[in-house]
Chimera marker file (.cmm) of the C-alpha trace (Angstrom):
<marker_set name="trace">
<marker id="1" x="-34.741" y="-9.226" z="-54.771" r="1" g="1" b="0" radius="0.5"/>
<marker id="2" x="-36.065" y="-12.812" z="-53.896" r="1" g="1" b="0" radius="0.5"/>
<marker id="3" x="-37.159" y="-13.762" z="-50.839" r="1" g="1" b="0" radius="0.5"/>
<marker id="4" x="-34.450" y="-16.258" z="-50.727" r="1" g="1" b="0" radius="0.5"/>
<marker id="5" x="-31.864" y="-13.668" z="-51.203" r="1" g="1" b="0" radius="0.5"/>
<marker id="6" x="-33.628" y="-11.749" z="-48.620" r="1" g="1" b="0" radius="0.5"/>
<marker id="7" x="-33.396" y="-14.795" z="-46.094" r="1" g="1" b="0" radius="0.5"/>
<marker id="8" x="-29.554" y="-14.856" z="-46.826" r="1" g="1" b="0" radius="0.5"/>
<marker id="9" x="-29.278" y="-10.999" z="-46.209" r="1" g="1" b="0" radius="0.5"/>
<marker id="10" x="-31.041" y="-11.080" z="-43.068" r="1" g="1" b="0" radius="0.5"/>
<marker id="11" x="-29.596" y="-14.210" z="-41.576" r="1" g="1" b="0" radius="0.5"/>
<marker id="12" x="-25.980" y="-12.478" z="-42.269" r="1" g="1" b="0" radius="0.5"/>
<marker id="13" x="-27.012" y="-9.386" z="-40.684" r="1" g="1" b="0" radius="0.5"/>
<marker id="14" x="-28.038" y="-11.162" z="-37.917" r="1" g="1" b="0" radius="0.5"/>
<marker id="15" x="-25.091" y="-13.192" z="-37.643" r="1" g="1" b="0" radius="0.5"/>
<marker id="16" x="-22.867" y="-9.863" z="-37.834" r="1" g="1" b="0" radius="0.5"/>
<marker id="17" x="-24.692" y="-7.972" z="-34.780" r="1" g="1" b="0" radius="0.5"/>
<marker id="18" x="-24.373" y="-11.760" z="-32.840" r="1" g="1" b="0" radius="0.5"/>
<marker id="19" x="-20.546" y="-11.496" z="-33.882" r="1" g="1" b="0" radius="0.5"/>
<marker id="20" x="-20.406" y="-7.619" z="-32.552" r="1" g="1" b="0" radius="0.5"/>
<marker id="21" x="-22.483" y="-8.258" z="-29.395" r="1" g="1" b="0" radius="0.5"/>
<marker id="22" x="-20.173" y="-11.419" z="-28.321" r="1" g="1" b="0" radius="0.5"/>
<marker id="23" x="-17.198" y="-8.887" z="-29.272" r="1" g="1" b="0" radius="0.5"/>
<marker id="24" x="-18.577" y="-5.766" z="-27.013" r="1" g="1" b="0" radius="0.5"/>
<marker id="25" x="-19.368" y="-8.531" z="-24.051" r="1" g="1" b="0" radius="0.5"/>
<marker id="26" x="-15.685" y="-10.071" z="-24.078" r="1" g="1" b="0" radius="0.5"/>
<marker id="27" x="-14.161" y="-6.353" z="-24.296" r="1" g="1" b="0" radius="0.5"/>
<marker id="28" x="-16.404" y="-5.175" z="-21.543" r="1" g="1" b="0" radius="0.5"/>
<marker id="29" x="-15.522" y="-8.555" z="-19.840" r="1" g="1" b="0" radius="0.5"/>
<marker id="30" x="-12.013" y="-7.813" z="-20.178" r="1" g="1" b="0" radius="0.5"/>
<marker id="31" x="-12.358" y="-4.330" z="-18.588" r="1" g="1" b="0" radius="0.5"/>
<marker id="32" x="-14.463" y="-5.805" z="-15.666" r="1" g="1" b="0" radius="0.5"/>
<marker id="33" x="-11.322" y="-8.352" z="-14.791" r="1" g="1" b="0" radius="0.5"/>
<marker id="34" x="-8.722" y="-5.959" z="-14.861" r="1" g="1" b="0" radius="0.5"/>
<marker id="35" x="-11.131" y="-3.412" z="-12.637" r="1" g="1" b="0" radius="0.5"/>
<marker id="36" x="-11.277" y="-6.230" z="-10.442" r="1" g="1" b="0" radius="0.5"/>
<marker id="37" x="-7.941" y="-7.039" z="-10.149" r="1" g="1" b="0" radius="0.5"/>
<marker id="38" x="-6.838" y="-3.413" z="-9.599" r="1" g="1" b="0" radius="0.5"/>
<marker id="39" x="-9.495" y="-3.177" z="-6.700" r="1" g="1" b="0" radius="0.5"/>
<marker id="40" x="-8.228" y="-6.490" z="-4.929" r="1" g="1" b="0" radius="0.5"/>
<marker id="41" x="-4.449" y="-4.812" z="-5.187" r="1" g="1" b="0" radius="0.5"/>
<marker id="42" x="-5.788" y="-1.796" z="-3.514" r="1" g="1" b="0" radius="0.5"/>
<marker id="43" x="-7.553" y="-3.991" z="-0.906" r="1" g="1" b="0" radius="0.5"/>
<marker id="44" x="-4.546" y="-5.542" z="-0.115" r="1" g="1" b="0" radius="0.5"/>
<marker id="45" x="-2.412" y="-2.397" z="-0.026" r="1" g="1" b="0" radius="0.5"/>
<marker id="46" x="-5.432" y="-0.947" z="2.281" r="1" g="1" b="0" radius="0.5"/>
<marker id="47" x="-5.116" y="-3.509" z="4.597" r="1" g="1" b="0" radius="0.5"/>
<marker id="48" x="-1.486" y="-4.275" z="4.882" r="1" g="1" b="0" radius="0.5"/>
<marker id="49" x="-1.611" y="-0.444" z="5.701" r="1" g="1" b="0" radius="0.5"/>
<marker id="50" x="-4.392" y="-0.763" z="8.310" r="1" g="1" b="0" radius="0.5"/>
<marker id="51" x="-2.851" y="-3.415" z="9.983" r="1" g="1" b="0" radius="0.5"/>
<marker id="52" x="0.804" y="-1.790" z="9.905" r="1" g="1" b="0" radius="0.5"/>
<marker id="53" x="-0.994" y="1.430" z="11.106" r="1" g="1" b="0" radius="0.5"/>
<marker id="54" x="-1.878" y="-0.854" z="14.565" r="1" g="1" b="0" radius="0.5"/>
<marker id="55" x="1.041" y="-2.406" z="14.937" r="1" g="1" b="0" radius="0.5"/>
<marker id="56" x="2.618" y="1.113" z="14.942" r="1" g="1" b="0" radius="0.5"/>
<marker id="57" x="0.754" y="2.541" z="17.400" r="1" g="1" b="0" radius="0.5"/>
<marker id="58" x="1.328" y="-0.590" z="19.470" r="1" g="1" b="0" radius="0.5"/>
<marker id="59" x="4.977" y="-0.054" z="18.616" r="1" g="1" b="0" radius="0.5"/>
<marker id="60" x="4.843" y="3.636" z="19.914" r="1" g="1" b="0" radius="0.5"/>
<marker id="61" x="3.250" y="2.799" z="23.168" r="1" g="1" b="0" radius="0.5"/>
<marker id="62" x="4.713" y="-0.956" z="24.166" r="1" g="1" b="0" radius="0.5"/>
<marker id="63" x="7.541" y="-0.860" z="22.247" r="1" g="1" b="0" radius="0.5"/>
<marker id="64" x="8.707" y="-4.840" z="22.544" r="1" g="1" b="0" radius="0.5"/>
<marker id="65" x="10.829" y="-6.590" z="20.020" r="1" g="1" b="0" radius="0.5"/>
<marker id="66" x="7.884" y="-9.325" z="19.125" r="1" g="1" b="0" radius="0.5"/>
<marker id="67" x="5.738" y="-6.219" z="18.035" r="1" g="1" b="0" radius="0.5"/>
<marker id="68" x="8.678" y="-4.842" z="15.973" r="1" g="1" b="0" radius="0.5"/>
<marker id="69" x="9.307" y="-8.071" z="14.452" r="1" g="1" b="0" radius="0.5"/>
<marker id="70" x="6.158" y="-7.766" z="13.302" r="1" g="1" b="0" radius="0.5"/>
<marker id="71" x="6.191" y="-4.672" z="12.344" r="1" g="1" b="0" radius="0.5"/>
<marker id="72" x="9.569" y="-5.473" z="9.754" r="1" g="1" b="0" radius="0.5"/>
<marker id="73" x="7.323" y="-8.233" z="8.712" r="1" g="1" b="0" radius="0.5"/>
<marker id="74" x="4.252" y="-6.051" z="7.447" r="1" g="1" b="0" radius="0.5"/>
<marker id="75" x="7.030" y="-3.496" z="6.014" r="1" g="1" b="0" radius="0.5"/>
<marker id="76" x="8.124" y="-6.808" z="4.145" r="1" g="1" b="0" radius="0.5"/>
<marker id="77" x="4.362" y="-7.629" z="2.761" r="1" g="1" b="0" radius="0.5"/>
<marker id="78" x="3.544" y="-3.855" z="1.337" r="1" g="1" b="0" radius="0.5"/>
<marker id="79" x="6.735" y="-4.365" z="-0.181" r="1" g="1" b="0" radius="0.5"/>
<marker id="80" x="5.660" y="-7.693" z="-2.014" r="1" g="1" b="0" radius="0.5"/>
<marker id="81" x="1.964" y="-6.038" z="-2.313" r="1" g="1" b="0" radius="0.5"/>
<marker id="82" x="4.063" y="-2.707" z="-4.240" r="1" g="1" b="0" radius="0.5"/>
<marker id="83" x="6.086" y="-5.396" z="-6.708" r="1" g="1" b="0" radius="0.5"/>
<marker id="84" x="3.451" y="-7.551" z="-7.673" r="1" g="1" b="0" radius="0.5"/>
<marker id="85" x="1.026" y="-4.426" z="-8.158" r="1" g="1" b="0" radius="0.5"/>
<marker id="86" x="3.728" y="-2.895" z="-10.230" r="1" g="1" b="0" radius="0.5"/>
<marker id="87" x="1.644" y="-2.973" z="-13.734" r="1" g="1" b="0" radius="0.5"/>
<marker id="88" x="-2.316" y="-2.954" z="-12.343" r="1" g="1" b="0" radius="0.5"/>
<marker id="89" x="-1.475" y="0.606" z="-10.386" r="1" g="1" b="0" radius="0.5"/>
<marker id="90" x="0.530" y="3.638" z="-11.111" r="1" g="1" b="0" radius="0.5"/>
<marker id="91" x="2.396" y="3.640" z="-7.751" r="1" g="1" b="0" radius="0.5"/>
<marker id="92" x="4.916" y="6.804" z="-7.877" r="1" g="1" b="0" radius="0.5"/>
<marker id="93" x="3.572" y="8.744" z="-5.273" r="1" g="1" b="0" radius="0.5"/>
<marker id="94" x="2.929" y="4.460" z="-3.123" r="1" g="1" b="0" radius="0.5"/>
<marker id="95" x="6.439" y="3.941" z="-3.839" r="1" g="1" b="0" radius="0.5"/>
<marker id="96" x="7.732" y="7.580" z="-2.347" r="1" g="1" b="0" radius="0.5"/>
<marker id="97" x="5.644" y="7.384" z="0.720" r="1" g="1" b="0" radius="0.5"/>
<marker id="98" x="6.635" y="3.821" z="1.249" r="1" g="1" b="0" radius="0.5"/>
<marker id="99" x="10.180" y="5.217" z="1.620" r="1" g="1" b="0" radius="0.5"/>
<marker id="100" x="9.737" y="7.932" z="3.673" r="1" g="1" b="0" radius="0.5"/>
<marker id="101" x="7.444" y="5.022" z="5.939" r="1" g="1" b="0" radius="0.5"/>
<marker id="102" x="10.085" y="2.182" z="6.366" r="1" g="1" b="0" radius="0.5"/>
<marker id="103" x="12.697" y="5.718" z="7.067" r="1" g="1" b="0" radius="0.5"/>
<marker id="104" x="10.495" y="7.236" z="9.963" r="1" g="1" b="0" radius="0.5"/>
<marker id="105" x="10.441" y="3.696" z="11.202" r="1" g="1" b="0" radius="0.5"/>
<marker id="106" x="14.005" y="3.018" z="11.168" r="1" g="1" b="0" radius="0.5"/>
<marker id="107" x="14.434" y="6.703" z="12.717" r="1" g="1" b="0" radius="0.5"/>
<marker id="108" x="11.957" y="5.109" z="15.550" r="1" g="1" b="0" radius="0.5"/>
<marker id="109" x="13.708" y="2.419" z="16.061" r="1" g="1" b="0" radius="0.5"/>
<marker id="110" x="16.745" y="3.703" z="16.830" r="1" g="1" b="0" radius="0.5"/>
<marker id="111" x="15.458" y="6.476" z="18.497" r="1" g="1" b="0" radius="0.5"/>
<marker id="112" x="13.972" y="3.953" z="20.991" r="1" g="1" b="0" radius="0.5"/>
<marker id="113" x="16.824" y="2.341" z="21.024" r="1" g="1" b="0" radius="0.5"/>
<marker id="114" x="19.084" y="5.427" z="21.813" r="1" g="1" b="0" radius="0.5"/>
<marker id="115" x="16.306" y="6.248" z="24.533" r="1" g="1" b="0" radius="0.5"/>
<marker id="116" x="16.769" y="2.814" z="26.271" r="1" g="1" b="0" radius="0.5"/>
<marker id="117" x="20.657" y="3.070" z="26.690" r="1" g="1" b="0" radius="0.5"/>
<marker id="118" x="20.532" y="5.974" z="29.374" r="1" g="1" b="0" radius="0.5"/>
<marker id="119" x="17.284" y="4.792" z="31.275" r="1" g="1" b="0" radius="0.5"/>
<marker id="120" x="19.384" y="1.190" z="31.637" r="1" g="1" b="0" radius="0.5"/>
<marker id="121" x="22.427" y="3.245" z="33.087" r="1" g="1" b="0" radius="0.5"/>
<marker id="122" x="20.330" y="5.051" z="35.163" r="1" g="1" b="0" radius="0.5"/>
<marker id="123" x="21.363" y="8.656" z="33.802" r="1" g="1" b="0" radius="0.5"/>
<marker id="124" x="20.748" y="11.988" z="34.093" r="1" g="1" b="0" radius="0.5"/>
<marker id="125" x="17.062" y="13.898" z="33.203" r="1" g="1" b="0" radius="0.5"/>
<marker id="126" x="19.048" y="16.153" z="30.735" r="1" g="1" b="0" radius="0.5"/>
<marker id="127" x="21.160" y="13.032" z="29.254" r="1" g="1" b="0" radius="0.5"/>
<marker id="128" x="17.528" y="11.090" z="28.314" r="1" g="1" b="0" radius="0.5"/>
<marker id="129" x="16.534" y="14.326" z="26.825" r="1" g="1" b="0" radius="0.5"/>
<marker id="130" x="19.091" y="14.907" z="24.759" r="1" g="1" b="0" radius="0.5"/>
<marker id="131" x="19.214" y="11.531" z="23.134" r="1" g="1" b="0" radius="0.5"/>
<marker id="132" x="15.151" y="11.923" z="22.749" r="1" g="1" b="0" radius="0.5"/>
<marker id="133" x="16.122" y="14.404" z="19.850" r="1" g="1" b="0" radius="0.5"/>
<marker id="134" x="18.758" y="12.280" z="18.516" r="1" g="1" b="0" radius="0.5"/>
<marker id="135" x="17.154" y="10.621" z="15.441" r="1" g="1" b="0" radius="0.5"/>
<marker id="136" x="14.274" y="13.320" z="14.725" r="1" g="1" b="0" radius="0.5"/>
<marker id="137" x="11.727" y="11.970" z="12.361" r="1" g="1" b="0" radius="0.5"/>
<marker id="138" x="10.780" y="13.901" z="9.564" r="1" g="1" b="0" radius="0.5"/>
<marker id="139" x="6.729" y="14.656" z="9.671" r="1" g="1" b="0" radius="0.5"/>
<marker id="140" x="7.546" y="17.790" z="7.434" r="1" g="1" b="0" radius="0.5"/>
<marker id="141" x="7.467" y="16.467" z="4.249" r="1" g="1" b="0" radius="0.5"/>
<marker id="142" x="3.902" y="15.310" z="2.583" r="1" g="1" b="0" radius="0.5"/>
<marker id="143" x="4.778" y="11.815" z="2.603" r="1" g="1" b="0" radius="0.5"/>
<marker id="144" x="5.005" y="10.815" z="5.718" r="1" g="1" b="0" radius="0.5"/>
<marker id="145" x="1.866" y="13.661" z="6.446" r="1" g="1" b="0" radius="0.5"/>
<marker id="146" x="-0.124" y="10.902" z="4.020" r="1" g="1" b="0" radius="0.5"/>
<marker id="147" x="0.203" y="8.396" z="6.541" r="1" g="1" b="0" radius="0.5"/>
<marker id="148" x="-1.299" y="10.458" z="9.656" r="1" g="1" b="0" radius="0.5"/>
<marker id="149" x="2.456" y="9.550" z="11.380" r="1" g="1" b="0" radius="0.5"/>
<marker id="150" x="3.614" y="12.542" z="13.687" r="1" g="1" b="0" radius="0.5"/>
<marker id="151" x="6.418" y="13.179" z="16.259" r="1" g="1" b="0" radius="0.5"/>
<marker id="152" x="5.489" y="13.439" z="19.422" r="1" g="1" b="0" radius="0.5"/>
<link id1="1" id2="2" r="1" g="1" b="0" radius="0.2"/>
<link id1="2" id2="3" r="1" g="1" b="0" radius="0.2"/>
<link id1="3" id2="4" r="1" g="1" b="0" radius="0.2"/>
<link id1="4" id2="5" r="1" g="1" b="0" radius="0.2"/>
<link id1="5" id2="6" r="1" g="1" b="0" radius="0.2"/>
<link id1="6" id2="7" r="1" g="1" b="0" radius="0.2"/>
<link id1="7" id2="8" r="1" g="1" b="0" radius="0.2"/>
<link id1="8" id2="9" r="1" g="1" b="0" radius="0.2"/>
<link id1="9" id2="10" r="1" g="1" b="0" radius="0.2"/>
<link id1="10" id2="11" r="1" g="1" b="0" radius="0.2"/>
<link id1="11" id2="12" r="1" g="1" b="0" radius="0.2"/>
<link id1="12" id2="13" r="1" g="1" b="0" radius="0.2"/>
<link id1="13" id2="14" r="1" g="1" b="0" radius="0.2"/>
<link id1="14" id2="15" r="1" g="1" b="0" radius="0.2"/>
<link id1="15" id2="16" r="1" g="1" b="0" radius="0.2"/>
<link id1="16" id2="17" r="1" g="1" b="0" radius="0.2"/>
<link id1="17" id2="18" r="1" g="1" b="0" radius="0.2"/>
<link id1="18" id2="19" r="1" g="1" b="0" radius="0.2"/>
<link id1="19" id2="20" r="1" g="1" b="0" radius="0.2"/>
<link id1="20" id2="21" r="1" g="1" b="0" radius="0.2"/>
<link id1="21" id2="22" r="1" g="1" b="0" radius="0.2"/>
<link id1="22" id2="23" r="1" g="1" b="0" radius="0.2"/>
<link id1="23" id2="24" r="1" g="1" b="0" radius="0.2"/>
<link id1="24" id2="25" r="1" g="1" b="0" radius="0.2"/>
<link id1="25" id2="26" r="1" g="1" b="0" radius="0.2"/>
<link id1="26" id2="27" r="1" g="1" b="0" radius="0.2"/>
<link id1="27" id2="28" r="1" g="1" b="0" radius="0.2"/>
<link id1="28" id2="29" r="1" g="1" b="0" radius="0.2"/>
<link id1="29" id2="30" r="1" g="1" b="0" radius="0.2"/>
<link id1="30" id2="31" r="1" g="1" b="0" radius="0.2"/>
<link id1="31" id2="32" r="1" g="1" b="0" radius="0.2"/>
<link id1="32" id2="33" r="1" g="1" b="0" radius="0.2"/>
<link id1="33" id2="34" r="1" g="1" b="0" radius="0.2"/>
<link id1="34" id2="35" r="1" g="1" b="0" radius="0.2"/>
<link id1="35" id2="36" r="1" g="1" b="0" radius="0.2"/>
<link id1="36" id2="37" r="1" g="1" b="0" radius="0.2"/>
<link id1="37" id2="38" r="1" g="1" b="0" radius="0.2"/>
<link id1="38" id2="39" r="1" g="1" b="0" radius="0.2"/>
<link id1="39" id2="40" r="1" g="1" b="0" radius="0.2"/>
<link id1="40" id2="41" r="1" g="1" b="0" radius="0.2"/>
<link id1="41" id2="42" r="1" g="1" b="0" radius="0.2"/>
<link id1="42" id2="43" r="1" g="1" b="0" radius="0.2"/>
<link id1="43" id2="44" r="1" g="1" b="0" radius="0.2"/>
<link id1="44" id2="45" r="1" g="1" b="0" radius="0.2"/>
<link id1="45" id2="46" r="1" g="1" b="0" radius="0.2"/>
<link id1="46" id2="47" r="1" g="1" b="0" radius="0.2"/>
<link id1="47" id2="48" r="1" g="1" b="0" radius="0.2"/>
<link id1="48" id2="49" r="1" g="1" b="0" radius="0.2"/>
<link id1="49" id2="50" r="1" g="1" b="0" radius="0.2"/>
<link id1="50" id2="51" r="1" g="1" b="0" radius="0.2"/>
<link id1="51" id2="52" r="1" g="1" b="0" radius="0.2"/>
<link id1="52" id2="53" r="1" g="1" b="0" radius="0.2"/>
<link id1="53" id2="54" r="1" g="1" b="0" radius="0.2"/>
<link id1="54" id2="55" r="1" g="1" b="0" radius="0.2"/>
<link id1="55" id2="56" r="1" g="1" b="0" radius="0.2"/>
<link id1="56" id2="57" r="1" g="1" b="0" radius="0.2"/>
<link id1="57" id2="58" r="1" g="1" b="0" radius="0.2"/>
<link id1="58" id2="59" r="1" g="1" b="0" radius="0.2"/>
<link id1="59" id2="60" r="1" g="1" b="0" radius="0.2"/>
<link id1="60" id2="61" r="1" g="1" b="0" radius="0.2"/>
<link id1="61" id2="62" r="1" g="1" b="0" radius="0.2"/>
<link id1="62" id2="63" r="1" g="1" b="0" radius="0.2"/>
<link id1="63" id2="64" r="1" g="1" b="0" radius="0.2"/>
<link id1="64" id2="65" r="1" g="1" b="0" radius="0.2"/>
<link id1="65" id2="66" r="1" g="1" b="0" radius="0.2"/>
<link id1="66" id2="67" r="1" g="1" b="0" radius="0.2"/>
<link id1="67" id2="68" r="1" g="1" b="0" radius="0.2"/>
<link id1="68" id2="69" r="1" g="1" b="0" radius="0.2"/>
<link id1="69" id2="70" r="1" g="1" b="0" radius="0.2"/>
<link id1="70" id2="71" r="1" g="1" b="0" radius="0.2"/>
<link id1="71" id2="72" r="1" g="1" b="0" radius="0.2"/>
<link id1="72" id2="73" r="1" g="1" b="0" radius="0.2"/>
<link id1="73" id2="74" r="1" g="1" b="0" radius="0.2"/>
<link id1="74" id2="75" r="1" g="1" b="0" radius="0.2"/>
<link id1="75" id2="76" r="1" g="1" b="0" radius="0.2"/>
<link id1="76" id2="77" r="1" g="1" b="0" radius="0.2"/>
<link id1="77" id2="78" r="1" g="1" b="0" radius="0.2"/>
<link id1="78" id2="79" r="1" g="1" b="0" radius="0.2"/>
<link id1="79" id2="80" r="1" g="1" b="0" radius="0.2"/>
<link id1="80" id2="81" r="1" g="1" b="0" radius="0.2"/>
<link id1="81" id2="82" r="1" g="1" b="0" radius="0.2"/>
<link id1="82" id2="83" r="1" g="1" b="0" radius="0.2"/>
<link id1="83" id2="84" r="1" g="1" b="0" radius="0.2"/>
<link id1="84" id2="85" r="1" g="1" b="0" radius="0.2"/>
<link id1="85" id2="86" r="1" g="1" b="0" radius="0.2"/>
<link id1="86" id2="87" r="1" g="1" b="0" radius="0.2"/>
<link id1="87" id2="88" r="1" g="1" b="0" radius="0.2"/>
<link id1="88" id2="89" r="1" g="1" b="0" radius="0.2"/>
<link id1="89" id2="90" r="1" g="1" b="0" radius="0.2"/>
<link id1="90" id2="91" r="1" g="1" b="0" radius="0.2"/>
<link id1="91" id2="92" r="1" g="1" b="0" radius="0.2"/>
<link id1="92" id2="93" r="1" g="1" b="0" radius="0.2"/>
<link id1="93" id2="94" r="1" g="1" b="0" radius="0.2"/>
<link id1="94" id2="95" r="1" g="1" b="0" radius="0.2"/>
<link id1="95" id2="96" r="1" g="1" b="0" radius="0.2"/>
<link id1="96" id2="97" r="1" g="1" b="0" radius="0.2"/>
<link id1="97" id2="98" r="1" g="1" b="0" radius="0.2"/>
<link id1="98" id2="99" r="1" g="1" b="0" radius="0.2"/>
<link id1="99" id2="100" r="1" g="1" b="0" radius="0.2"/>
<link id1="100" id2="101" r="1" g="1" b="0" radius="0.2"/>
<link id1="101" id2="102" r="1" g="1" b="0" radius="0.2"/>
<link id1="102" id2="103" r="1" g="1" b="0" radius="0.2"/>
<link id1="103" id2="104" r="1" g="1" b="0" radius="0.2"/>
<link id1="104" id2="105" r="1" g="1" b="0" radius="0.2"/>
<link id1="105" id2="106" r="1" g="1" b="0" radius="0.2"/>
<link id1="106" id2="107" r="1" g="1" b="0" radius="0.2"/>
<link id1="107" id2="108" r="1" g="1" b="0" radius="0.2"/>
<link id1="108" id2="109" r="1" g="1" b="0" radius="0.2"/>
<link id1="109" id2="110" r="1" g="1" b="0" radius="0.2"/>
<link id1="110" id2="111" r="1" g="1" b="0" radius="0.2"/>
<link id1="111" id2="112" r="1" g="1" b="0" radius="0.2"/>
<link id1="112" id2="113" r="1" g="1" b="0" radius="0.2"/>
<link id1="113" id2="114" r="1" g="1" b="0" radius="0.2"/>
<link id1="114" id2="115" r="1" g="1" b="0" radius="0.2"/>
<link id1="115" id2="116" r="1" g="1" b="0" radius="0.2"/>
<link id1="116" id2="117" r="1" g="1" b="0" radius="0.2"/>
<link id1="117" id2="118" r="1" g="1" b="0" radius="0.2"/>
<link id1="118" id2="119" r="1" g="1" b="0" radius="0.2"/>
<link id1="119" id2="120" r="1" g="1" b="0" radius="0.2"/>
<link id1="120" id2="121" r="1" g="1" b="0" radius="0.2"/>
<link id1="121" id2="122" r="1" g="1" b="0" radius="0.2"/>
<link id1="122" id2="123" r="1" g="1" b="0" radius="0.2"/>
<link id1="123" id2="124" r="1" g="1" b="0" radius="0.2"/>
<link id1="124" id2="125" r="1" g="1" b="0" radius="0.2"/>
<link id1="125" id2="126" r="1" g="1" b="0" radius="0.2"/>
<link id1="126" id2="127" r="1" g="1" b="0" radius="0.2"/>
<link id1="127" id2="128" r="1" g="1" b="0" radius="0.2"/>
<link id1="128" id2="129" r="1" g="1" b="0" radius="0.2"/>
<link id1="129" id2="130" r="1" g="1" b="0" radius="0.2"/>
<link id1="130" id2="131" r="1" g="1" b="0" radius="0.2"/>
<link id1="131" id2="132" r="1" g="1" b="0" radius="0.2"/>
<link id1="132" id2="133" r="1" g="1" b="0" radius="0.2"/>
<link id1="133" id2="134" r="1" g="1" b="0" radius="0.2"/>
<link id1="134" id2="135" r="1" g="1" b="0" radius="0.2"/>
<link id1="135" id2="136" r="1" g="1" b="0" radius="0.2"/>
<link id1="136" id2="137" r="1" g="1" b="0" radius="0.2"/>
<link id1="137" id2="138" r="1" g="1" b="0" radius="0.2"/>
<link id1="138" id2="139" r="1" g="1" b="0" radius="0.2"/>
<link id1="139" id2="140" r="1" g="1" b="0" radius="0.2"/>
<link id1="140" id2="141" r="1" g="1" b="0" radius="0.2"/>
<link id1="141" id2="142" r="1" g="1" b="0" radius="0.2"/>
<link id1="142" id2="143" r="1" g="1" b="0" radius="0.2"/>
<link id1="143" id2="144" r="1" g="1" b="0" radius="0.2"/>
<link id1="144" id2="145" r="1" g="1" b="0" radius="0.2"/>
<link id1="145" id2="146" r="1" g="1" b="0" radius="0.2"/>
<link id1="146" id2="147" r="1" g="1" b="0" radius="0.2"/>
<link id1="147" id2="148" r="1" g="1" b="0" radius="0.2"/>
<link id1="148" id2="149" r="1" g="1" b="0" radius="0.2"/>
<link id1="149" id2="150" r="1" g="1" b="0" radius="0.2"/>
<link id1="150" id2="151" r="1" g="1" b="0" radius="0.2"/>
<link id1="151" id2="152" r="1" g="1" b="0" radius="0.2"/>
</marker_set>
């Protein structure tokens, strides 16, 4: 073999491994950006939750209709957050307890709601009670247990 020939052999091999280190770099590249992506989703999801998790317990204790406006509002953004993560995360199990949330809110809600009527009529102790178990929300199941939510 020549050294010419030699030169050509060598400067091919080198341009191969060049050629299959630029290809490993873009795949890893690749991977990186779609890691990132799914961890900004998630940091979104986490704090849409956070904050819905305060407005909640501000909810529970205050109860006014600007807080609860908000609080439809942040129910409103997870739900954008949950369609426009729909192909970066598997979100079956998101998805179920995000049902059984916006449910145990709506049970609030009217429970409130139903617990406002008699204390505005000025009713019995044993009325107010009765409509306090009206709308029970359900802390049974493993979704809403996910959230830290409980009846009081």
């Amino acid at each position: 073999m020549t050294i010419r020939t030699r030169l050509y052999v060598g400067a091919s091999a080198s341009m191969a491994l060049m050629g299959i280190l630029t290809l490993l770099l873009l795949l890893f590249s690749f991977k990186i950006n779609k890691e990132l992506i799914r961890e900004t989703a998630a940091y979104e999801f986490t704090k849409a939750i956070t904050s819905l998790s305060l407005l909640t317990d501000e909810y529970i204790i205050h109860q006014p209709a600007r807080i609860e406006n908000l609080l439809i509002a942040k129910l409103k953004e997870i739900e954008t957050i949950i369609s426009d993560s729909e192909g970066i995360i598997p979100l079956g199990i998101i998805r179920n307890a995000f049902s059984s949330l916006n449910e145990s809110f709506t049970y609030l809600r009217e429970n409130f709601r139903a617990r406002k009527e008699p204390l505005k009529k000025k009713a019995s102790q044993s009325e107010i009670d009765r409509t306090n178990h009206a709308y029970p929300i359900n802390t049974g199941s493993s979704d809403s247990a996910g959230f830290g939510y409980y009846a009081p």
